[in-house]
N, C-alpha and C positions, 0 to 999 in steps of 0.2 A: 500387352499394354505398354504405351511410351513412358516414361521415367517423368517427360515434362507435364502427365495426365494425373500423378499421384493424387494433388490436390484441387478436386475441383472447383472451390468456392474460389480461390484464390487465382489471378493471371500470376505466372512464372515468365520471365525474360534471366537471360543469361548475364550475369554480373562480367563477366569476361577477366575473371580470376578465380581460382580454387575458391571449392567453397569454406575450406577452411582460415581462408584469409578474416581476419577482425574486418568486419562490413557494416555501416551504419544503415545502410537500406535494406537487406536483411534483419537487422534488429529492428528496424522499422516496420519492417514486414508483419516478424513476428507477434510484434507490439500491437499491430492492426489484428490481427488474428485473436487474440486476446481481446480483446476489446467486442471482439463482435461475438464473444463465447460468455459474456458477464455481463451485470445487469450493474451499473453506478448509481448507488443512492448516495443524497448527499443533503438525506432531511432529517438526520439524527444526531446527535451528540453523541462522539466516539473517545473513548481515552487515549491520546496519544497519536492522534489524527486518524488514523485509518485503519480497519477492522476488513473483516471478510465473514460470511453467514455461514451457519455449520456447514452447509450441504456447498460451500465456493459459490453458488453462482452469482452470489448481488456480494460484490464492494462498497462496504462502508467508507466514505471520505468524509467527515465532521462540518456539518452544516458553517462553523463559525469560518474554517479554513479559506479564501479569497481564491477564488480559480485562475488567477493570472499573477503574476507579477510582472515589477516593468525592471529591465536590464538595459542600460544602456539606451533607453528611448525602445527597446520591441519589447512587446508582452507576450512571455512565456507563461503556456497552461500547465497547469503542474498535477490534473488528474493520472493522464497516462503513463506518470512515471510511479504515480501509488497506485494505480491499479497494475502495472506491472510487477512490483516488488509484493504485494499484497498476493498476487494470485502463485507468485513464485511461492512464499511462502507456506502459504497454506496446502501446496501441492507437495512440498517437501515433507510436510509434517505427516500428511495424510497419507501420500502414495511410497514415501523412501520411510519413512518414520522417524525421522528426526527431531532433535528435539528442539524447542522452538528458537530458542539462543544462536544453534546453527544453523537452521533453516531461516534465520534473521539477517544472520551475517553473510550469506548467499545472496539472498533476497535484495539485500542492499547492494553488496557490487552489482547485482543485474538492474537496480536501477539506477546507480551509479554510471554505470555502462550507458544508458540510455538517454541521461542528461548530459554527456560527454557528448555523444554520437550529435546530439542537435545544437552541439558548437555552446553549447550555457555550461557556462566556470561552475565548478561541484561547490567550491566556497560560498558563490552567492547563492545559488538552491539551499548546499544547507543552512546556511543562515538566514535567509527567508523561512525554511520551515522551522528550525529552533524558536524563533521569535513567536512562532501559533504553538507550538508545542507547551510551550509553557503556558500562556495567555489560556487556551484552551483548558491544561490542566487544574489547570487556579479555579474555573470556577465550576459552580453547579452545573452538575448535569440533568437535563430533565427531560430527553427524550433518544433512551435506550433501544436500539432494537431488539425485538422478542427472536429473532436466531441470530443472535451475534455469536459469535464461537469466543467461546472464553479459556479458552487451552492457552494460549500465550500468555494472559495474566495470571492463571493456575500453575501455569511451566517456571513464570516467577516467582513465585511462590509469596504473590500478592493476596493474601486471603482477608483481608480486611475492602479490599477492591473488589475481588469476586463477588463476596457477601452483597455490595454494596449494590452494585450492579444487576444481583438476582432479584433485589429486594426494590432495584426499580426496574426493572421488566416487569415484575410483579403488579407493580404499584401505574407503572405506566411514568416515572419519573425518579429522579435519586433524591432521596431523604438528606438534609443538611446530617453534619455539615461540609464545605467543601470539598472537595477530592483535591487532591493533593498528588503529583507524582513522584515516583519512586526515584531517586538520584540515580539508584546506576540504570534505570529504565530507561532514562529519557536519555540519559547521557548514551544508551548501547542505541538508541534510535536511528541515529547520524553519526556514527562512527566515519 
């Protein structure tokens, strides 16, 4: 079998450098690949923008989060880079066993990496998402998904959030009052 036949979903063309050179269309690549392996829901209320379902395959991204922003007059979509670091994550925790702190801090240079690669400054993505981070965190939440994986707020050792959260799955909604986010949570977010 040829070497360029590995992947068949995928067309392969030769970058015309080592493949271990830092490649932004590779990481693109890969990023497509992704994407066509996960399911993006983006019609529940998620703590802290973005979640993943026990079983990986649907990403949570928080209904309130705006799917674009504008940089400089273009509008950047800003799903594919949390569903990149979401599915990173979750794969670290799951398959390497890590625990979620470091499989956080991975996650995020990979998607660091990825907003780099499409020419958009890390400063203005993270300070577009800090500004939903918070807003988001502030208010009620009322529509939980029932397989959210709660191992990252557990690994915090958020048990007043857990609770909260079991208790609107349960309910089909979070019980006042507000939810409130953790300091060093939000803050390890966007490192």
């Amino acid at each position: 079998m040829p070497l360029d036949c590995c992947h068949p979903q995928a067309a392969h063309a030769k970058l015309g450098v080592p493949d271990w050179y830092l490649s932004g269309l590779m990481l693109d690549r890969a990023l497509d690949a992704i994407l066509r392996r996960t399911r993006l829901d983006r019609r529940h209320d998620i703590p802290y923008l973005a979640g993943y379902s026990r079983d990986g395959k649907t990403i949570y991204i928080d209904r309130h989060l705006p799917r674009l922003f504008t940089l400089r007059g273009r509008s950047v979509a800003v799903d594919r880079y949390l569903v990149l670091h979401e599915t990173v994550e979750k794969t670290l925790i799951d398959e390497v066993g890590l625990h979620y702190q470091h499989a956080h801090q991975i996650a995020l240079r990979a998607e660091e990496a990825a907003v780099l690669a499409d020419r958009i400054p890390w400063g203005a993505y993270d300070r577009f998402m800090q500004r939903f981070i918070k807003s988001i965190g502030d208010e009620r939440l009322t529509r939980v998904p029932d397989d959210l994986d709660l191992k990252p707020y557990r690994d915090e050792h958020d048990a007043e959030l857990v609770r909260r959260m079991k208790r609107a799955v349960a309910k089909g909604r979070l019980p006042s009052p507000s939810l409130r986010p953790m300091p060093r949570m939000v803050a390890a977010l966007h490192r």
